[in-house]
C-alpha positions in Angstrom: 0.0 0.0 0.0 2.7 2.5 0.8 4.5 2.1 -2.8 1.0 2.8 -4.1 1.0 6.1 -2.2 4.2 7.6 -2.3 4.0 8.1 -6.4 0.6 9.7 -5.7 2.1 11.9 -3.0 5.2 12.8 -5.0 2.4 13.9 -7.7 0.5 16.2 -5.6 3.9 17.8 -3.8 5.2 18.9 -7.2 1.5 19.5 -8.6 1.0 22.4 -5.4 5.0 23.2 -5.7 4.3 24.3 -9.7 0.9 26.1 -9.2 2.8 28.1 -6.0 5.4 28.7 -8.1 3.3 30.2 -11.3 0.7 32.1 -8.7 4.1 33.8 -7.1 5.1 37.1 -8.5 7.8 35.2 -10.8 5.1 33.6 -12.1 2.8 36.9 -12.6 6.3 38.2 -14.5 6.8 35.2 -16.6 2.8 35.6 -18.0 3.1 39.7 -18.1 6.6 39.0 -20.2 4.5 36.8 -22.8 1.2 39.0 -22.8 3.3 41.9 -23.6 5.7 40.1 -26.1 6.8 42.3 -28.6 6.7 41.4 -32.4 10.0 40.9 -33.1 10.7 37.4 -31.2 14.5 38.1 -30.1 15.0 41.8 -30.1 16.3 42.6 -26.5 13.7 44.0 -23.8 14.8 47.2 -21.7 15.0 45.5 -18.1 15.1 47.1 -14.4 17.9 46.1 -12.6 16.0 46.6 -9.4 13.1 44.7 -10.8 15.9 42.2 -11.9 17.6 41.6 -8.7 14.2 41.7 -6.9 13.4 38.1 -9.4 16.6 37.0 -8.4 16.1 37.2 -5.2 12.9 35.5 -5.0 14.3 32.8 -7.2 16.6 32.3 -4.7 14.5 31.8 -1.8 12.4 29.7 -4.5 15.1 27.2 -5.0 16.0 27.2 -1.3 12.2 26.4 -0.4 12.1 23.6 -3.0 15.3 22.2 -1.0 13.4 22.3 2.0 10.6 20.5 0.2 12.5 17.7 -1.4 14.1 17.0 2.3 10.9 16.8 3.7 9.3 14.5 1.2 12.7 12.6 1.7 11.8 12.4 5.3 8.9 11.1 4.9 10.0 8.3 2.5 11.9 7.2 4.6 9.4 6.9 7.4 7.1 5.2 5.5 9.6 2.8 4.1 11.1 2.7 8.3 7.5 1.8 9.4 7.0 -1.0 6.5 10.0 -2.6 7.4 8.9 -2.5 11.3 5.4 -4.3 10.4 7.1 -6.9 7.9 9.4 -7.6 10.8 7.0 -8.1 13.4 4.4 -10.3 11.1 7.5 -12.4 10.7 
C-alpha cells in the first residue's frame, strides 16, 4: 500500500510546488513578459535592474524552499519505508 501512495504523494507535492510557483510574483512576471511580447521574437527587452535583482532574489528563496521540500518528502520516505520494514518484521 505505501508504494501505491508515495508516487501519488510525489504527484501532488510537485503539482501544489508548480501552481505556488506560477501564482508567485515570478510567475505573474513570466505571464506579463508573454502577454506583452513584442513582435520581433529576439530583439532585446529594456530591463530594471532593481526589478531584476528583486526576481533574483525570490528565485533564490524559490530554489531554497524547494530544497526544503525535497528534504521533507525525503523524510517522509523514509518513514514510511522505516514503518513497513517494522510491520514486515513483526508479522515475521
Amino acid at each position: 500500500m505505501i508504494h501505491q501512495l508515495t508516487p501519488f504523494v510525489a504527484m501532488i507535492l510537485v503539482f501544489v510546488g508548480v501552481r505556488w510557483v506560477f501564482r508567485s510574483p515570478v510567475g505573474e512576471a513570466l505571464a506579463e513578459r508573454i502577454r506583452h511580447r513584442s513582435h520581433t521574437r529576439w530583439a532585446p527587452l529594456g530591463e530594471d535592474p532593481q526589478r531584476v535583482a528583486a526576481l533574483e532574489e525570490q528565485v533564490s528563496q524559490l530554489q531554497g524552499q524547494i530544497a526544503e521540500l525535497a528534504e521533507r518528502l525525503d523524510f517522509a520516505e523514509r518513514m514510511l519505508a522505516e514503518r513497513r520494514e517494522r510491520k514486515l518484521g513483526a508479522g515475521q
